[in-house]
VOBA-639801 format. One record per residue (C-alpha): residue number from 1; residue in one letter; chain; x, y, z. Coordinates in Angstrom, 2 decimals. Example, Ala and Ser with C-alpha at 12.3 -4.5 7.8 and 13.67 -1.06 7.14 Angstrom:
<rs>
1,A,A,12.30,-4.50,7.80 $
2,S,A,13.67,-1.06,7.14 $
</rs>
This chain:
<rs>
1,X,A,-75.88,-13.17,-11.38 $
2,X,A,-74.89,-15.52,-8.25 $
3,X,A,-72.03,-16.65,-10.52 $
4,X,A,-70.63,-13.03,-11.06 $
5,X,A,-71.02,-12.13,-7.10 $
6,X,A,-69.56,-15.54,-6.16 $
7,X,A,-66.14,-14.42,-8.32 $
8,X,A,-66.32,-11.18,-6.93 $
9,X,A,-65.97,-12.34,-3.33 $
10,X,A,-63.74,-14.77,-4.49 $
11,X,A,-61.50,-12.36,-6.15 $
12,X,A,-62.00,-10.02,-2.93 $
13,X,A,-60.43,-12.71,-0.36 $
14,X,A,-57.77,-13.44,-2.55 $
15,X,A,-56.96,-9.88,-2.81 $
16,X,A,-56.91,-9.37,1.62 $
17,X,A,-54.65,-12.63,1.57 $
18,X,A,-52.63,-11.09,-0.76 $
19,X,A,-51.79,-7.78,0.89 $
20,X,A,-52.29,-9.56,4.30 $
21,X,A,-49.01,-11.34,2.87 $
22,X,A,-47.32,-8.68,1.46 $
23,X,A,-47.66,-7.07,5.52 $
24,X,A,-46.15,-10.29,7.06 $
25,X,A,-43.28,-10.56,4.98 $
26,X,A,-42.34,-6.95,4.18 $
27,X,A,-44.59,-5.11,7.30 $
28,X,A,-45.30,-1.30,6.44 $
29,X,A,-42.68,0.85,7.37 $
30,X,A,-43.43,4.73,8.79 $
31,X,A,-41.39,7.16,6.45 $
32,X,A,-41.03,10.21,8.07 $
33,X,A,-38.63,13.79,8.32 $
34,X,A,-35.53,13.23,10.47 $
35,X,A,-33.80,16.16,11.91 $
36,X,A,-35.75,19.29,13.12 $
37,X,A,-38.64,19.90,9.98 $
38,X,A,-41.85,21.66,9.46 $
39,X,A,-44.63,20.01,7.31 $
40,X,A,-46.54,22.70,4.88 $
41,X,A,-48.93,20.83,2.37 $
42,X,A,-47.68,17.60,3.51 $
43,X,A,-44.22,17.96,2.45 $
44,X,A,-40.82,17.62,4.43 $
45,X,A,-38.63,20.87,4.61 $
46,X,A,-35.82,21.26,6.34 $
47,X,A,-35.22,24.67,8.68 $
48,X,A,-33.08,26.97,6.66 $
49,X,A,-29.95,27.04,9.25 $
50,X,A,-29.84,23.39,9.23 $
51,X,A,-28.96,23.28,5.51 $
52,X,A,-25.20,22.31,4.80 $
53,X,A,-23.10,21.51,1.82 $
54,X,A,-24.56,18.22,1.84 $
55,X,A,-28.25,18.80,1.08 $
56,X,A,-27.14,21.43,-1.60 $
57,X,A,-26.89,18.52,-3.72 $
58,X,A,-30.30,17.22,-3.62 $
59,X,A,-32.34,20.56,-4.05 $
60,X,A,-34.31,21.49,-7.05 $
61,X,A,-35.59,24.98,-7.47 $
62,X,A,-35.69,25.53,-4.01 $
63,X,A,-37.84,22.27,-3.07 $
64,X,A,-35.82,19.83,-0.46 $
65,X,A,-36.17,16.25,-0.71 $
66,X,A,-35.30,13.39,1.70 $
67,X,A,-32.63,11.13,0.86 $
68,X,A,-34.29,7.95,-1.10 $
69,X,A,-34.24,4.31,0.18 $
70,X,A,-35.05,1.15,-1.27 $
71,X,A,-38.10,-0.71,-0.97 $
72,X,A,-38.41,-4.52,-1.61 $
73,X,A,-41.91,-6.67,-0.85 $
74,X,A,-41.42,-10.09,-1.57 $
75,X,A,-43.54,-12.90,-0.89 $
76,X,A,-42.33,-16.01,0.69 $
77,X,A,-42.56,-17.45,4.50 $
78,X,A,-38.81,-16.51,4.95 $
79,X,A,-36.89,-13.69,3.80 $
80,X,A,-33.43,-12.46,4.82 $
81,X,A,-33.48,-8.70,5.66 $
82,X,A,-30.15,-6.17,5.07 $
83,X,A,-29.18,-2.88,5.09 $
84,X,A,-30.50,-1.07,2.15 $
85,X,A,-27.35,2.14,2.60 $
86,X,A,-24.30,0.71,1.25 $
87,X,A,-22.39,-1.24,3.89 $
88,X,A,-18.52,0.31,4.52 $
89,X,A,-15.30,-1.25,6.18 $
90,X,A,-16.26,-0.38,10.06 $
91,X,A,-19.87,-0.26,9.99 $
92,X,A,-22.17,-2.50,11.64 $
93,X,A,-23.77,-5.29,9.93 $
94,X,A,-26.88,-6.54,10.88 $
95,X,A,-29.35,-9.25,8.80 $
96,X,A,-32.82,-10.01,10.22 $
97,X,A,-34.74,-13.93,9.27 $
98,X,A,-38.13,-12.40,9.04 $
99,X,A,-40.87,-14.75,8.98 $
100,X,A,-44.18,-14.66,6.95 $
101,X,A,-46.51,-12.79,9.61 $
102,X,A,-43.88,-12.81,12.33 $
103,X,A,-44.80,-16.40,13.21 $
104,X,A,-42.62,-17.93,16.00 $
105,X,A,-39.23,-19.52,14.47 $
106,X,A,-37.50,-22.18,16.02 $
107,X,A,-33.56,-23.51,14.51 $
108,X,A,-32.83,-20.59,13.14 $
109,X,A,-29.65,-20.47,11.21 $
110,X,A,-27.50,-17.92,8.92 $
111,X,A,-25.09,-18.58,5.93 $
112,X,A,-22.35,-17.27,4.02 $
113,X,A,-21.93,-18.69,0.35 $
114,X,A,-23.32,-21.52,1.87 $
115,X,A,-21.54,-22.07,5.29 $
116,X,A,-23.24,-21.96,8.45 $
117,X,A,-22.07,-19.12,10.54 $
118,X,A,-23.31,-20.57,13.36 $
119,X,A,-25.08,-23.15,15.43 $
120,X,A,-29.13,-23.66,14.95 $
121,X,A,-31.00,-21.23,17.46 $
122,X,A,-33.33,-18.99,18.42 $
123,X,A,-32.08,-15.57,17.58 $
124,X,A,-33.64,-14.32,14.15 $
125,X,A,-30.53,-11.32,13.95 $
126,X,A,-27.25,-12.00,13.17 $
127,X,A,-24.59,-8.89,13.74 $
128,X,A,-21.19,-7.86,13.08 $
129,X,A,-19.87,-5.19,14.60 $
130,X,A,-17.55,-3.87,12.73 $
131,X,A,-17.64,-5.11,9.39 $
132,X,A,-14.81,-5.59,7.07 $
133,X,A,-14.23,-6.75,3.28 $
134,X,A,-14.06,-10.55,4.05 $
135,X,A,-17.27,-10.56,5.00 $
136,X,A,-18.86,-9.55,2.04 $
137,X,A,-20.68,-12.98,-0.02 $
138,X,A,-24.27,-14.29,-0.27 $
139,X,A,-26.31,-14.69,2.85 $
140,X,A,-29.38,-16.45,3.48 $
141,X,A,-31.27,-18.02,6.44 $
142,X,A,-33.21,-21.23,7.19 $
143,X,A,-35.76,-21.64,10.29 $
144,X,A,-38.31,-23.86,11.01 $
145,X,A,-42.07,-22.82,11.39 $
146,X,A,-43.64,-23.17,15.18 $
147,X,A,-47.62,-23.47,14.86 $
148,X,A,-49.45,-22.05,12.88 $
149,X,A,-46.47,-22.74,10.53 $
150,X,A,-46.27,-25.30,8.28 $
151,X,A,-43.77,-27.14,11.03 $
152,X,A,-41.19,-27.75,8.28 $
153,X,A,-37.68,-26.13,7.84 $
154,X,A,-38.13,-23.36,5.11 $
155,X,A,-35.02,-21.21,3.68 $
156,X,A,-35.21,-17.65,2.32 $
157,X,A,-33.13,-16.43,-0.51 $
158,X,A,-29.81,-15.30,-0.77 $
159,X,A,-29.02,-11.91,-0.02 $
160,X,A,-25.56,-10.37,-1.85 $
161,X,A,-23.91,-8.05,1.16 $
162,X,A,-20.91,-6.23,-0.34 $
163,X,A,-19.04,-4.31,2.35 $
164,X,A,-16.86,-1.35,0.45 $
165,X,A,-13.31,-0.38,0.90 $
166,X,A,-13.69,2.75,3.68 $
167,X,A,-10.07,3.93,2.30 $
168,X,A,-7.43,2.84,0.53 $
169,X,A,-3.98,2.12,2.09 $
170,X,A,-2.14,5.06,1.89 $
171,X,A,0.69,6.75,0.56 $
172,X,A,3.34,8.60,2.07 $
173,X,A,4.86,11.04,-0.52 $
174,X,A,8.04,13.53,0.20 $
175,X,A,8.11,16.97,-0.93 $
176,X,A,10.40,18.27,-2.75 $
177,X,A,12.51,14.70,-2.71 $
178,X,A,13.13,12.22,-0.84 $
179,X,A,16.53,13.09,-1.21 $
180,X,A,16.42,16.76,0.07 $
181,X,A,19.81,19.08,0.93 $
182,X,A,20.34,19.55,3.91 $
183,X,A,19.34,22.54,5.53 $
184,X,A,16.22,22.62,3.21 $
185,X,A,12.56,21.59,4.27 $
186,X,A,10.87,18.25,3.77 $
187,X,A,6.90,17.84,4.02 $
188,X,A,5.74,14.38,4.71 $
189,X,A,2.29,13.99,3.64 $
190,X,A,0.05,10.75,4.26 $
191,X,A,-2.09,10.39,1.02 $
192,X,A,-5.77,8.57,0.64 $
193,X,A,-9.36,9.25,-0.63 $
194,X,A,-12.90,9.07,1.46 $
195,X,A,-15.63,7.52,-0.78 $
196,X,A,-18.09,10.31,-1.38 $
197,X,A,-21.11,9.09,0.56 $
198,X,A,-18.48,8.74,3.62 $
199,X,A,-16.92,12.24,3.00 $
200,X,A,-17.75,13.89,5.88 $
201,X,A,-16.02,10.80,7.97 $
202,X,A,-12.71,12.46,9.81 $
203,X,A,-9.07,10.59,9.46 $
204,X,A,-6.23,10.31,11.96 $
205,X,A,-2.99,10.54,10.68 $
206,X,A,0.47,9.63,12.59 $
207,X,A,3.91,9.27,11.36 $
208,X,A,7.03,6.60,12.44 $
209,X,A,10.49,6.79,11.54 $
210,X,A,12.56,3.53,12.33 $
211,X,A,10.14,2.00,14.40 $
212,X,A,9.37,4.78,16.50 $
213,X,A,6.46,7.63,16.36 $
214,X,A,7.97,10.95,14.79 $
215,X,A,4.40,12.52,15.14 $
216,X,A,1.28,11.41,17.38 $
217,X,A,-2.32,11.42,16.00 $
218,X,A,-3.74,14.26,14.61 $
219,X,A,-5.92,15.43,12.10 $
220,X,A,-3.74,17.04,9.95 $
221,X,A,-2.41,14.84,6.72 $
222,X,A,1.09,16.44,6.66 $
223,X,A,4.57,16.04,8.51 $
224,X,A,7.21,19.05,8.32 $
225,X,A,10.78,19.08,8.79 $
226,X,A,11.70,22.60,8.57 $
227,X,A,15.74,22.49,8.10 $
228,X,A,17.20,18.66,7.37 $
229,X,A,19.89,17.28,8.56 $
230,X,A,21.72,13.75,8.69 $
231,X,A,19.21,12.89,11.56 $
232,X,A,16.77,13.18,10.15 $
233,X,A,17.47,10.46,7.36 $
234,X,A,15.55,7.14,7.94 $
235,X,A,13.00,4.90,6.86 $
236,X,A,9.54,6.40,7.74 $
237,X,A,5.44,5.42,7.23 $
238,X,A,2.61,6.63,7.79 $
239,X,A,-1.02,5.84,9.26 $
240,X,A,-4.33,6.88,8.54 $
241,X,A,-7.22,5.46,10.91 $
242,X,A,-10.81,6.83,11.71 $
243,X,A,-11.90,8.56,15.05 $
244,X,A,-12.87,5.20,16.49 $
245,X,A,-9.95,2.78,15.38 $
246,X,A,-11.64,0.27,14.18 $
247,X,A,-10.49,0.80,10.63 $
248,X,A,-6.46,1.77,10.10 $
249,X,A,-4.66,1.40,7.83 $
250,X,A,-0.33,2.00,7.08 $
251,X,A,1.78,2.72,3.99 $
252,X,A,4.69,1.46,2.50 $
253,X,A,7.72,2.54,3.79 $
254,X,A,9.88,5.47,2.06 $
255,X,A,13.67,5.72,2.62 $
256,X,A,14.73,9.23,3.25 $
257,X,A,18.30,10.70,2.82 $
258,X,A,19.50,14.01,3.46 $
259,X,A,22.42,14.75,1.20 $
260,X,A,24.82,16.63,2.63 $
261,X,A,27.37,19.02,0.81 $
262,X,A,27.84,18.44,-3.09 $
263,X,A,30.70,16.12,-3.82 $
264,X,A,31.36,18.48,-6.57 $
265,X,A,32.34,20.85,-4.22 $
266,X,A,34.54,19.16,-1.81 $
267,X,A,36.42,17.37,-4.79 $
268,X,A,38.55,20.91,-5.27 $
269,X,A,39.47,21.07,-1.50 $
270,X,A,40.08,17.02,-1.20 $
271,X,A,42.18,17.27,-4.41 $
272,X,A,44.07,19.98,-3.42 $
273,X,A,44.76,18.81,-0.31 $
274,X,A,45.89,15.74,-1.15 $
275,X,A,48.50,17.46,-3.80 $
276,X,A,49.69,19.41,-0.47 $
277,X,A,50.45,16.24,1.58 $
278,X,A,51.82,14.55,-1.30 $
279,X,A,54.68,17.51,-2.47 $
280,X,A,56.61,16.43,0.50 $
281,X,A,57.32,13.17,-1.29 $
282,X,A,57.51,14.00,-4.57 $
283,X,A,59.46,17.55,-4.19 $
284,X,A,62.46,17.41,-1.52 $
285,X,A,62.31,20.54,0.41 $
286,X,A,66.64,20.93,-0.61 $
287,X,A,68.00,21.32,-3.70 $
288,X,A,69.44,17.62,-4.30 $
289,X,A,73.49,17.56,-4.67 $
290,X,A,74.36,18.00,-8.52 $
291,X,A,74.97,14.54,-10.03 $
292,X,A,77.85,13.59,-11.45 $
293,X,A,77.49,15.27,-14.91 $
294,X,A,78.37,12.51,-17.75 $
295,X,A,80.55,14.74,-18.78 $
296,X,A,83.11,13.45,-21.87 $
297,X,A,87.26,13.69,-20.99 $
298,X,A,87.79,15.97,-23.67 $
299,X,A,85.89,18.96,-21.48 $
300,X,A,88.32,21.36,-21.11 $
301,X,A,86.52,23.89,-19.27 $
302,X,A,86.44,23.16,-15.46 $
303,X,A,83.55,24.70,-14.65 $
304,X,A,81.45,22.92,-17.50 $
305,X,A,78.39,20.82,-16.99 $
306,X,A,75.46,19.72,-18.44 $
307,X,A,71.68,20.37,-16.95 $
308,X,A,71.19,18.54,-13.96 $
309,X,A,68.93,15.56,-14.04 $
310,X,A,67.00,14.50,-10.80 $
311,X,A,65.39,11.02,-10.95 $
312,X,A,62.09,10.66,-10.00 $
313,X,A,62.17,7.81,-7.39 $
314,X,A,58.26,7.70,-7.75 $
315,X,A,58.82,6.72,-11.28 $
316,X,A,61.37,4.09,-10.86 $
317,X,A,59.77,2.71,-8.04 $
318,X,A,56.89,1.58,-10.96 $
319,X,A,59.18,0.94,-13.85 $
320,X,A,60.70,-1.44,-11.17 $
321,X,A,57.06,-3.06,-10.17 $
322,X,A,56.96,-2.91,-14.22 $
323,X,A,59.59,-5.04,-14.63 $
324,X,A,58.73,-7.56,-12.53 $
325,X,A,55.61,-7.83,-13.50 $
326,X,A,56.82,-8.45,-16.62 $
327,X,A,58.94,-11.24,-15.21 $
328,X,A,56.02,-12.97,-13.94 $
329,X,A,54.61,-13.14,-16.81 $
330,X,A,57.53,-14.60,-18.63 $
331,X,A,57.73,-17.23,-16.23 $
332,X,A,54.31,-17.71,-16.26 $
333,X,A,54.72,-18.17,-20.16 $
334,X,A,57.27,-20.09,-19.75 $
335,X,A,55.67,-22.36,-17.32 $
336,X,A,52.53,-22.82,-19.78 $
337,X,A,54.67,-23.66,-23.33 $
338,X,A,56.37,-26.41,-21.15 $
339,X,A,52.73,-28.08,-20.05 $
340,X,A,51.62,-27.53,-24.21 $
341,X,A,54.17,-29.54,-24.81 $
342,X,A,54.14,-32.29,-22.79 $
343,X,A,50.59,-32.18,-23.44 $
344,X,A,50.97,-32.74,-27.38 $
345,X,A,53.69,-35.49,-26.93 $
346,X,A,51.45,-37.33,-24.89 $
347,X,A,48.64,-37.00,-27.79 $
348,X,A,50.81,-38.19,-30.57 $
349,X,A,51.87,-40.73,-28.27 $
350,X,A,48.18,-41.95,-27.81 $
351,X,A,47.64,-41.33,-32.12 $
352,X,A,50.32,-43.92,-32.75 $
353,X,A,49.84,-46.61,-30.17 $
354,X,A,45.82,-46.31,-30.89 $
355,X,A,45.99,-48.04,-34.21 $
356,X,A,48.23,-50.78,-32.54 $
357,X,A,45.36,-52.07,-30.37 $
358,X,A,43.13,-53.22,-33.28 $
359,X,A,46.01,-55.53,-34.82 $
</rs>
């Protein structure tokens, strides 16, 4: 019988050490209601007008429920506390050393996949203020114990902090073309996606054509050019950044050329045009003197001749280029049998005195 209530109170201290523990390391956290609520039987509703789009999502037959967190207790003298919400380009980061019953820490120090971030100290939080993607990795913390600590360095696990992309870079798109008539509209519009637990986050947009700022910030996503012209051609981007500027981000850049009038269309007037200033040339505003008609000396008839015939000086003036282009060539032929033959004397010459040498 003394046996049995000697395990019980043995089994009973070990149990207050345990949760004694479990309060150090983890400590109890209050949940309660935020935003305006009312509490019938215990349970958290929200006021009807404070409802919105968001909350729609986590109702159930007309019950509302809070929005659920994560709850780790872990038992150790050090552990490395984070944010439990997922962690977004822009947010804040902080990590807390916590030590088994909040004893007094002295050399505290934090790591990144396994590099110090700092020197030893006495600060158990380390922040970043606005986080960004490079600082994602594995974090952990080492301190050592003040009395009643064990007076030795102890290190708490590692902690994987992943922050998320807030928004993509994005992407400036033209509507209808990039290569719009002139005259016609053009919409600009600066393309990207929110993740959906950020949704509600508001994006700045400005535009820049050739370096300079076509269109200040504003909320709107879109750039208009009602009627086109050459002027308007250029090399433009886009921005998208939040309210607060810590996260921006630009596009690539997209050429844009108004085309004027249809070459189709101007080739008739160009072409005809050009046939205008050229009939002074080819047509000679007087009738030319009749040439001598090659006329045989039997004609008999004094007034006899034969059809006129007017040379075309356009034409001889290219049978005449003809011609000597042709006599170029000749020469040029003639120039390159000449070096063919020296060239094969001097190789028979070569074939017959070769044989010579090895006499």
């Amino acid at each position: 019988m003394a046996g049995a209530f000697y395990f019980s109170l043995t089994m009973l201290w070990a149990a207050q050490i345990l949760l004694a523990g479990c309060h150090a390391a983890a400590r109890f956290e209050t949940l309660q209601c935020e935003r305006p609520v009312s509490t019938r039987d215990g349970i958290c509703h929200i006021d009807e007008d404070l409802r919105g789009q968001r909350e729609a999502d986590s109702q159930l037959k007309g019950y509302t429920f809070s929005q659920p967190f994560h709850l780790i207790v872990s038992y150790d003298w050090l552990i490395l506390q984070s944010p439990a919400k997922p962690i977004f380009e822009g947010d804040p980061l902080v990590l807390r050393c916590q030590a088994w019953q909040d004893w007094p820490l002295a050399q505290v120090t934090f790591y990144r996949d396994g590099s110090a971030l700092g020197p030893p100290g006495p600060n158990r939080e380390f922040s970043i203020a606005v986080a960004k993607e490079a600082d994602s990795g594995h974090y952990h913390c080492s301190g050592i114990f003040r009395s009643p600590g064990p007076g030795s360095t102890e290190t708490a696990s590692s902690v994987t902090i992943t922050v998320q992309e807030l928004f993509p870079a994005p992407v400036l798109r033209a509507t209808p073309s990039a290569k719009p008539k002139e005259g016609g509209p053009v919409t600009l519009s600066c393309q990207t996606k929110l993740p959906l637990q950020r949704s509600a986050t508001r994006l700045l947009f400005s535009f820049y054509k050739d370096g300079k700022t076509v269109r200040s910030t504003g909320l709107s996503s879109e750039f208009q050019i009602l009627k086109a012209s050459e002027a308007h051609s250029g090399s433009y981007w886009c921005e998208a950044a939040t309210e607060d500027k810590q996260v921006w981000k630009q596009s690539s850049k997209l050429e844009i050329r108004v085309q004027g009038p249809s070459s189709s269309a101007a080739s008739p007037t160009l072409n005809s045009a050009s046939q205008k200033s050229a009939a002074p040339e080819t047509t000679p505003k007087e009738s030319p003197k009749p040439v001598p008609p090659l006329s045989t000396p039997s004609s008999e008839d004094p007034g006899f001749s034969p059809p006129l015939q007017v040379p075309d000086p356009h034409l001889y003036h290219q049978m005449g280029a003809l011609l000597k282009q042709l006599q170029d060539m000749r020469a040029l032929l003639g120039h390159l049998v000449m070096e063919l033959r020296n060239l094969s004397f001097h190789l028979k010459l070569e074939t017959t005195k070769g044989p010579a040498k090895y006499e």
